[in-house]
Structures are given as C-alpha cells and as structure tokens.
C-alpha positions in Angstrom: 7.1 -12.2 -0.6 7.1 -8.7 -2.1 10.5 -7.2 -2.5 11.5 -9.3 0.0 15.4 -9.6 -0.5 15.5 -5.1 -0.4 13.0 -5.2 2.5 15.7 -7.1 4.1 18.9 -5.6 3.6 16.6 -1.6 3.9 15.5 -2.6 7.5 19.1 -3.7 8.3 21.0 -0.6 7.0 18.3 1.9 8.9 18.1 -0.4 11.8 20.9 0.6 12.9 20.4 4.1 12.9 17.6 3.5 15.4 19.0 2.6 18.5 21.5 6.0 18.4 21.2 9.1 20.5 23.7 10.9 18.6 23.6 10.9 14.7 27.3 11.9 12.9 27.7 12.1 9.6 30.1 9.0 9.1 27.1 6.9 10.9 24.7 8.1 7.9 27.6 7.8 5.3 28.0 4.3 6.5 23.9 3.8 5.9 23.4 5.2 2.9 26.5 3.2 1.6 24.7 0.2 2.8 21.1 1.3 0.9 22.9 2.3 -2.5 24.3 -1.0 -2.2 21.0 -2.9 -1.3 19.1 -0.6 -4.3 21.3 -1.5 -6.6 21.5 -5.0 -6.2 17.8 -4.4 -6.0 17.9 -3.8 -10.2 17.1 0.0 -9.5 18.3 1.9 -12.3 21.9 3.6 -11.4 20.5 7.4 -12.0 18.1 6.7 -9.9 20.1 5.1 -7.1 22.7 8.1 -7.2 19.8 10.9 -7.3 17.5 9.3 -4.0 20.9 8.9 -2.5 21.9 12.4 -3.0 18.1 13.9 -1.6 18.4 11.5 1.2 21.7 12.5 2.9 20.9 16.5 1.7 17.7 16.1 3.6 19.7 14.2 6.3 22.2 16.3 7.4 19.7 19.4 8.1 19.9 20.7 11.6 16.0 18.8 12.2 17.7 15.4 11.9 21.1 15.9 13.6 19.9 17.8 16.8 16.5 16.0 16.9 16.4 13.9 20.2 15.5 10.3 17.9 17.7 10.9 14.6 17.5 7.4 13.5 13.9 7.6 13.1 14.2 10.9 11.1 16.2 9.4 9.2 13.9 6.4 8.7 11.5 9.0 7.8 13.0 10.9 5.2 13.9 7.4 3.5 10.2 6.2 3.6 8.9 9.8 2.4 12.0 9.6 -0.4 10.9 5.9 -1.6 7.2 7.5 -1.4 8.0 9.8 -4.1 10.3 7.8 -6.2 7.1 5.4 -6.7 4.8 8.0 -7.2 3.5 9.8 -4.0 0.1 9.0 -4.7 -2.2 6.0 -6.2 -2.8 7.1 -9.7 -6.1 6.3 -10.3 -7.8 5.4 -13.7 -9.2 8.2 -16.0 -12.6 8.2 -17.3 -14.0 9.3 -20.5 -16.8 12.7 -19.7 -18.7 10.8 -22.4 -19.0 6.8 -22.5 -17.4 4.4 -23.2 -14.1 4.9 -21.7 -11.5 2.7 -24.4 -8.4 1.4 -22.2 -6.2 0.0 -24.9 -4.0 -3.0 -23.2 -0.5 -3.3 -24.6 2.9 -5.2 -23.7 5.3 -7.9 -24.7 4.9 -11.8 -25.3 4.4 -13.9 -22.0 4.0 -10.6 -19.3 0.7 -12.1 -18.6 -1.2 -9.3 -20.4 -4.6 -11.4 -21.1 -5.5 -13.0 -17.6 -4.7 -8.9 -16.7 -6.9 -7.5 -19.1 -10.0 -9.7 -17.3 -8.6 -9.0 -13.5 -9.0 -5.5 -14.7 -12.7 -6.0 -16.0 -13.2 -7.9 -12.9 -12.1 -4.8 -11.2 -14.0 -2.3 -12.9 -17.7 -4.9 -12.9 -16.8 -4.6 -8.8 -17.3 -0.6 -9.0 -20.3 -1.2 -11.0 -19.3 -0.8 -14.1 -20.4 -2.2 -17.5 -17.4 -3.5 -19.2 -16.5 -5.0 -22.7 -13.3 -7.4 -23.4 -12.4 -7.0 -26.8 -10.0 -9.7 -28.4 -7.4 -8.0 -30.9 -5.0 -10.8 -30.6 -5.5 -12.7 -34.0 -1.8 -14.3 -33.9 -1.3 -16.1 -30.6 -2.8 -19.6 -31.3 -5.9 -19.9 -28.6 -5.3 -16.3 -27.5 -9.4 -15.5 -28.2 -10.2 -18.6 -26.7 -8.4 -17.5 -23.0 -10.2 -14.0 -22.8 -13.6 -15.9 -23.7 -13.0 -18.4 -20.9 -11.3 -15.5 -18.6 -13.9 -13.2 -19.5 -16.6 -16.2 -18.5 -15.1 -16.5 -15.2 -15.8 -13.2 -14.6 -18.7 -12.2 -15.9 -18.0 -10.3 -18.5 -18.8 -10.4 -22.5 -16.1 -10.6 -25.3 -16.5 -8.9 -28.3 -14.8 -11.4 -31.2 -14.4 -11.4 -35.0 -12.1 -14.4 -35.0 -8.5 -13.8 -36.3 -9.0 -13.4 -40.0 -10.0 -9.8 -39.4 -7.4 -6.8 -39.2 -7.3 -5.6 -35.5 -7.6 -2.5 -36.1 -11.3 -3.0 -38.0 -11.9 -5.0 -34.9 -11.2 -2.3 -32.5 -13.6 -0.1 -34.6 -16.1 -2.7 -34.7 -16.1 -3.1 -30.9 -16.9 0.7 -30.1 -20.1 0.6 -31.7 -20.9 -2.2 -30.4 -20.2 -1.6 -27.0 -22.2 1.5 -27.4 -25.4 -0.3 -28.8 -25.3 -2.6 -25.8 -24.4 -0.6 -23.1 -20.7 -0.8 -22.2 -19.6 2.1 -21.0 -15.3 0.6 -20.4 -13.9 -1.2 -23.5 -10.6 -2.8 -22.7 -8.7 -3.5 -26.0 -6.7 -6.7 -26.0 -3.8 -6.5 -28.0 -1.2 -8.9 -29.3 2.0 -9.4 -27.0 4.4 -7.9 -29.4 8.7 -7.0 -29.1 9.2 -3.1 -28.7 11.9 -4.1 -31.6 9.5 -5.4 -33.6 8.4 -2.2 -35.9 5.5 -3.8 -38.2 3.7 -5.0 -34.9 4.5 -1.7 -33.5 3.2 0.2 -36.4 -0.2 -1.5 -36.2 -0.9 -1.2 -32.3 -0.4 2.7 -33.3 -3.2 2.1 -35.8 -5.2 0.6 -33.5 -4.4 3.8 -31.3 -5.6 6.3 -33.6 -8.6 4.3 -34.8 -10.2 4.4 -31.3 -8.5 7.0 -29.2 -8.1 5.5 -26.1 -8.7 7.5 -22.6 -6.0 5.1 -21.1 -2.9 3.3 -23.2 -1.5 0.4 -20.0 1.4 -0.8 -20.5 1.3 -4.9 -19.0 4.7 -5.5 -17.6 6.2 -8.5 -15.7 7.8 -7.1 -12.4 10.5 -9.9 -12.5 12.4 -8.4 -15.7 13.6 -5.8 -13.7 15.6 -3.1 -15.1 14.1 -4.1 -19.0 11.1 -3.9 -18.0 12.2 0.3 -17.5 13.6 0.1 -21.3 10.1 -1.6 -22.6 8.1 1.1 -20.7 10.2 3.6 -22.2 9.7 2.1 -25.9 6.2 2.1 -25.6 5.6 5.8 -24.5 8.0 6.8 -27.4 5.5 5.4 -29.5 1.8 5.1 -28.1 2.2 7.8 -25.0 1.2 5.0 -22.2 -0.9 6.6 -19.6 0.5 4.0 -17.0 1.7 0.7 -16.2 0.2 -2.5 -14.8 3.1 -4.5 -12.9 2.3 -8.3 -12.7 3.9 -11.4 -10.3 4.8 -8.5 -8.1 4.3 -11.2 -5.4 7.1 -13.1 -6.8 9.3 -10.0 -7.5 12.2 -10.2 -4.0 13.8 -7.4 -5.8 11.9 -5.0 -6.7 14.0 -2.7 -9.3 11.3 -2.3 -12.0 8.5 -1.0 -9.4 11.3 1.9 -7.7 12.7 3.1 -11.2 10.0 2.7 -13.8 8.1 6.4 -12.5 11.4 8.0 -12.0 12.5 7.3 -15.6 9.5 7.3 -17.8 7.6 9.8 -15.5 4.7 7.1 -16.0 2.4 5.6 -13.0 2.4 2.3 -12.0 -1.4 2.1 -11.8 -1.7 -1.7 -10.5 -0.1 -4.8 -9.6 -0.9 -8.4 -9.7 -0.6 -10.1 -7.0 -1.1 -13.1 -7.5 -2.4 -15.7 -10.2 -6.1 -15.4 -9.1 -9.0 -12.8 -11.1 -9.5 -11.3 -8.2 -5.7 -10.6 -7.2 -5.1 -7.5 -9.1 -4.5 -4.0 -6.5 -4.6 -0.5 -7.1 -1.0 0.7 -6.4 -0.5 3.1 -2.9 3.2 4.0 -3.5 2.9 5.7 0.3 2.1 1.8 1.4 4.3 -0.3 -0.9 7.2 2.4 0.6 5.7 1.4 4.3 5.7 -1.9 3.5 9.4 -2.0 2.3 10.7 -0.2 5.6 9.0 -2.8 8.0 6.2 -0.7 9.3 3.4 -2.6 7.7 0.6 -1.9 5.5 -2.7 -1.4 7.5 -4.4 0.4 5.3 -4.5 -2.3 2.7 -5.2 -5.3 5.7 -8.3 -3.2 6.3 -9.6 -3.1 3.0 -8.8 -6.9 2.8 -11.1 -7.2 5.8 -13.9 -5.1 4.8 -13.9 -6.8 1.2 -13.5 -10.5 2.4 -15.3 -10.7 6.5 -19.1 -10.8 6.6 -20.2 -8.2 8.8 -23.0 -9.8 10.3 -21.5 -13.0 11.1 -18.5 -11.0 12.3 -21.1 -9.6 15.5 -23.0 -12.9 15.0 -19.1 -14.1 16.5 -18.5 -11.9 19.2 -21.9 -12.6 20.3 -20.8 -16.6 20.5 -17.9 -15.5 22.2 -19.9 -13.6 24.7 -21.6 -16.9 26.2 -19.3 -19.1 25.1 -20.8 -20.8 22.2 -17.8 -21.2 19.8 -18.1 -24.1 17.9 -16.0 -26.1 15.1 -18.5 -24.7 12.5 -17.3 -21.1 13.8 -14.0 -21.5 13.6 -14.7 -23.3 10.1 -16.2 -19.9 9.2 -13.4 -17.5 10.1 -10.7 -20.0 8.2 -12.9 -19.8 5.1 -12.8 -15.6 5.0 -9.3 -15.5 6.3 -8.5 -17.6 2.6 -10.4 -15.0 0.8 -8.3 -12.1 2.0 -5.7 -13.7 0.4 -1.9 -16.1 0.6 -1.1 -16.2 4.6 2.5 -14.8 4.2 1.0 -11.4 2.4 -1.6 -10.7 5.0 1.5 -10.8 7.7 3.7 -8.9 5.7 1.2 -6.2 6.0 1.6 -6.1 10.0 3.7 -3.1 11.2 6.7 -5.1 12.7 6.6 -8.0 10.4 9.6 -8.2 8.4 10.4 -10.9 5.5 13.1 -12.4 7.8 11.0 -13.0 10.2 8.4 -14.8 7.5 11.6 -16.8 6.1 11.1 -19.1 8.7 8.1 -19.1 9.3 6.1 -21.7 7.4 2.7 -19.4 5.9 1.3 -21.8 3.4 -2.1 -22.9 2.7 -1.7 -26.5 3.6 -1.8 -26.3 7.1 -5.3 -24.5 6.6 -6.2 -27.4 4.4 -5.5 -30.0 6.9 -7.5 -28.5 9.4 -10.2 -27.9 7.4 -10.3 -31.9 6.4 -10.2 -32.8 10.1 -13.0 -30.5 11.0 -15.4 -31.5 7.7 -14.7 -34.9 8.8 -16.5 -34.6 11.9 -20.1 -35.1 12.6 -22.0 -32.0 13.3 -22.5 -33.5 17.2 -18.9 -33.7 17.1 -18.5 -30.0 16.0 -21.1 -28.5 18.5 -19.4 -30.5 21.2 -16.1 -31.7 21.0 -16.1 -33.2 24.4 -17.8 -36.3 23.1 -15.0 -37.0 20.7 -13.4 -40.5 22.4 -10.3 -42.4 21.0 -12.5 -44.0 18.6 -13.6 -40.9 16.8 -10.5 -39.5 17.1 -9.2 -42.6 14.7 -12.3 -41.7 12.4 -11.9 -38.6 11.9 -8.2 -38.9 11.1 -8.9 -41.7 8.4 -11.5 -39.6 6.9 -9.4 -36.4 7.2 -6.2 -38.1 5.8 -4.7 -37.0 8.6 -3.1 -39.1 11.6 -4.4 -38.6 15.5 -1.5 -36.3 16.6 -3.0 -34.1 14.4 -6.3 -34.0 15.5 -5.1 -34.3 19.1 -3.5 -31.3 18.4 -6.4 -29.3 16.9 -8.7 -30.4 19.8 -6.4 -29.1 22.3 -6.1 -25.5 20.9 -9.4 -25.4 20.2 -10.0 -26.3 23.9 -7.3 -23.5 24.9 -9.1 -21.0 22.5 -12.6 -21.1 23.9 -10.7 -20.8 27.9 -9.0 -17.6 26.8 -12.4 -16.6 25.1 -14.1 -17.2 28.5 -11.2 -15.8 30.7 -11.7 -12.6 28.6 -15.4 -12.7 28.8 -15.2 -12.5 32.5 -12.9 -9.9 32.6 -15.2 -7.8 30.7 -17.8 -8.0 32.8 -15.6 -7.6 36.2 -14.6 -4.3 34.5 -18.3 -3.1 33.8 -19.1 -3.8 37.4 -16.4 -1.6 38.3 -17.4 1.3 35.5 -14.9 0.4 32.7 -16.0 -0.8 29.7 -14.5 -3.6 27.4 -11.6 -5.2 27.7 -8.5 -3.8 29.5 -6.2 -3.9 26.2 -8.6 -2.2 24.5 
C-alpha cells in the first residue's frame, strides 16, 4: 500500500496528541521526535526533515494551538497542511503549447519503467480528447521500439518509427512534421533510459532537446529508489531543466522518501504517479490528498473520481430501482463486482476511506482472488439459477462447485449472504416508505 510503513508510524506519533485536553510543549517535543524519526527512516532527505520539523513546532507552539480547546487536532492540522506543501500544495498540471503540437520529451534512467509510462500518458491524454503521437527515440535497448508499438497498440495510439539505425535526434525532427501533417497535436518523445553519469548519452538527449523544444521535459523515476531518485532528478534539471517528474510503482513504495523530498529539493513537481502496472493506472498527483491520505483521513476526492470514471450511471439507478421491489439478482451483483474491479486493486480503494489506516489493511486480506472465486461460482450457474436462487438444491450446489472449482462451503457461503443482502435491501425498502407515510423522505441515515 502507498507509503504504508510512514502512514503507520505518522498516525501513531499524532494519535496521541488527539485524545489531550491540554497540549505542553514536552507532549509536542515528544511527537515531533517521533515524526523526524518516522520521516527519516521514511528516506526523506535530512534538510528536509530538519526544516518541516522546525515550521511544524514554530507553527505549533502559537497561542491558536496551545489554548485551542482540541490541540491535538491543530496540531494534526498543521502537519497535514505542512506535508501539503512539502509535496507541492497543488496538482501541477501539464502545460500546453498556444500553437500545436505540444512536444513532451520523456527522459530517465535504465529499468524506471519509462516506456509502458510514456503510453499510460498517451492513454491519458487520448481520454481528454486529445490527438497524440508516440515517437520511439530508443535505438539501443534491444526490442525497445517493438514495446511502444505493442503499448502504443493497446492503446490506441500511433508510433512514429525510423528503426534504430537513425540518430535520435533526426528522429525527433522527423516526428514533428509528421505529427503536424497528420494531425497530432501532443508528441511524446521516447528516449533511451540513460545513467545521469553517463555524459555522451547525456549530451545527446540535450540535442534532442534543442532540436525540438519541448513544452514539457518529464523526468520518469521509480518511487522505490528513494532518496537517489532526489540526486537523479537533480542531474537531469542541471542539464535539460525538467518541467516535472512522473513517480512510478508508487503503489509498491511503503516509504515514501522520494515523493516528500523530490519538490522541496529540486523545486520540481511531481506531476503523476503510477499506480499500478496497468495503462490505465497512471494519476494526476493531488499533494493536498496524497498528504490526507498519509495522516489517515482518507482520500474521497480521488474515490469519487474512481466512481464516476468506472460505475455506469444508468445501470447504477437501473440498481436502486431493483432494490426498490426487490429484484436483485446474481446477474446484479455480477455487475457491481465487474465495475468495482475497474476502479481498481481492493486494498487502494479502502485506503482511500477516511478512517482506514494501513494497519488496519495489514490484516485484512484485499486481494483479487476472493472476487475471482465468486465470480466462477456465479458464471457457473444457470441463468434460472441466478434469477432465483431458491431453486438451487444440494445437487446444484455440487454442480456449481465442480464447475466453479470451488467446493460447496463456498457456495453455501455465497448463497447465504446473498440471501442476507436482499433482507437488509428489503428491511430498508420498507423503512423508506414507513418514513414517507410519516413526511420524511429516504432513509433515516441519510
């Protein structure tokens, strides 16, 4: 989970803070020894653990905080404001040209995953209705062509190629005019990985540079480096001037030291973050969420947009229609599992819940395979059998176990919540309409 280990050891140190009427200063000198501590081992870069530490006990120790009658949770709030502005304040959007196309020239070292982010980033782009053009610079990488042809196929997108006996920098050229003769109005330049050491390789990605004059110079860097990945970022600028950074395996990343140093030391924006292995798993980066996140409060924002981009609408009020009279079937609940998957792994969606903290996901088992097997059980019915799961007799039951690969426990067990399900659908039904007959309308938690 992201930043998981921090989230931890954050939520610990504040917590607390919470619970205390009174506030003295040895209480927050005892918490903020506790956060250094958990931001360090968090791969934060020192200067900028001894600077947020510093801000947050100045801002602290103000009259607001010490006399307020919940000091913990001003406290709480300074810290999630601080971590706010360590990671950016604000989402840093992309910049583009007045004049198309816009040229975003993709750069980082060997291995950060820079290719497979190049497409997720076309992806992104096609999704806001743009018109964008791959262009494969990498002549050295054995196959490297071959995987933005087959990422940019996946997608949807074309790739503009001259093979790898060409100089990249005459293929950069080349793929301006042709992305103006057909239309492309974003050209995202593929680069090869290359060391920040290595000078030639250096030397000709600055080539490339001033041959097409890029709006945007991103900077593809693997979240789970750490602290390097802060001395890469600041080798790049030195030489190209990166307009931001695009953090990948940020799912994977428990720490999270790259993602709370990287703007406070290169004065660069993280502009977006994989995660997750998928085309479609690259994010715009909200540092006021991601800070939210860290604290335990959740990320609603984000599970909305999740929603919006992965629920059909209409059969969302086809649903609640169903669950109105009572007509929930297997087929429904088929339905909700499949657009649940698309907003993404289980364990994210939760950590985004205000309350939800990664020790309380540690033991909670949020993997896809329990999805899977209920999804086999359910396909493995007939569609009587889904419509009406009262005619489902010990014989079926055997059935659809062998043809689910399951065993009967486990369709038992489905049957039965499914059962429970629709008589707290019903039980809520009814207490609707009791309420309208009295004046009130919907349901009483609502």
């Amino acid at each position: 989970m992201v930043f998981e280990s921090l989230s931890e050891k954050l939520q610990n140190a504040l917590g607390k803070l919470r619970s205390k009427g009174k506030l003295s200063e040895k209480d927050l000198d005892l918490a903020m020894r506790e956060v250094r501590l958990a931001l360090l081992e968090a791969d934060v870069n020192f200067k900028v653990v001894k600077d947020f530490i510093k801000t947050v006990k100045e801002r602290a120790v103000g009259t607001e905080v010490m006399e307020s009658l919940t000091p913990g949770q001003q406290v709480i709030k300074i810290v999630n404001d601080e971590l706010t502005k360590l990671m950016g304040d604000k989402e840093a959007k992309l910049e583009f040209a007045s004049s198309p196309p816009t040229v975003i020239l993709m750069c980082g070292l060997q291995g950060a995953g820079k290719t497979t982010t190049t497409g997720k980033l076309a992806n992104n782009l096609k999704k806001q209705n743009k018109r964008p053009l791959l262009v494969a610079c990498d002549i050295y990488r054995p196959a490297a062509i071959k995987q933005l042809e087959v990422v940019g196929e996946k997608v949807g997108v074309p790739v503009f190629s001259m093979g790898d006996k060409h100089n990249p920098v005459d293929i950069a050229k080349a793929s301006l005019e042709h992305g103006k003769k057909h239309g492309n109005d974003v050209i995202l330049i593929d680069t090869a990985g290359r060391l920040h050491i290595d000078e030639e390789l250096m030397d000709e990605i600055k080539n490339i540079y001033d041959a097409v004059n890029p709006k945007e110079v991103l900077l593809v860097l693997d979240a789970m480096t750490g602290q390097d990945a802060v001395n890469v970022a600041e080798s790049f600028n030195a030489k190209l001037g990166i307009t931001g950074v695009i953090l990948t395996k940020l799912d994977g990343d428990a720490r999270g030291g790259a993602a709370l140093s990287l703007r406070a030391v290169t004065n660069k924006p993280i502009k977006f973050v994989g995660m997750g292995e998928k085309l479609d798993q690259l994010e715009p980066f909200h540092p006021e969420r991601m800070a939210s996140r860290i604290l335990g409060m959740g990320d609603v924002l984000s599970l909305i947009e999740k929603a919006q981009s992965s629920i059909d609408e209409k059969k969302a009020l086809e649903l609640e229609k169903k669950i109105r009279t009572a007509q929930f079937t297997f087929d429904d609940f088929l339905d909700q599992l499949e657009q649940m998957k698309n907003m993404g792994p289980l364990d994210q969606i939760l950590g985004m819940m205000p309350g939800v903290n990664a020790k309380a996901l540690k033991g909670l088992d949020v993997n896809d395979k329990d999805i899977g097997r209920i999804e086999a059980i359910i396909k493995s019915m007939t569609k009587k059998e889904r419509e009406n799961p009262d005619v489902i007799d010990s014989s079926r039951r055997k059935r659809i176990a062998l043809g689910s690969g399951t065993n009967v426990q486990d369709v038992n067990r489905l049957l039965k919540q499914f059962k429970e399900t629709k008589k707290m659908m019903k039980k809520f039904t009814g207490m609707e309409k009791t309420m309208k007959k009295k004046g009130k309308f919907g349901f009483p938690f609502f």
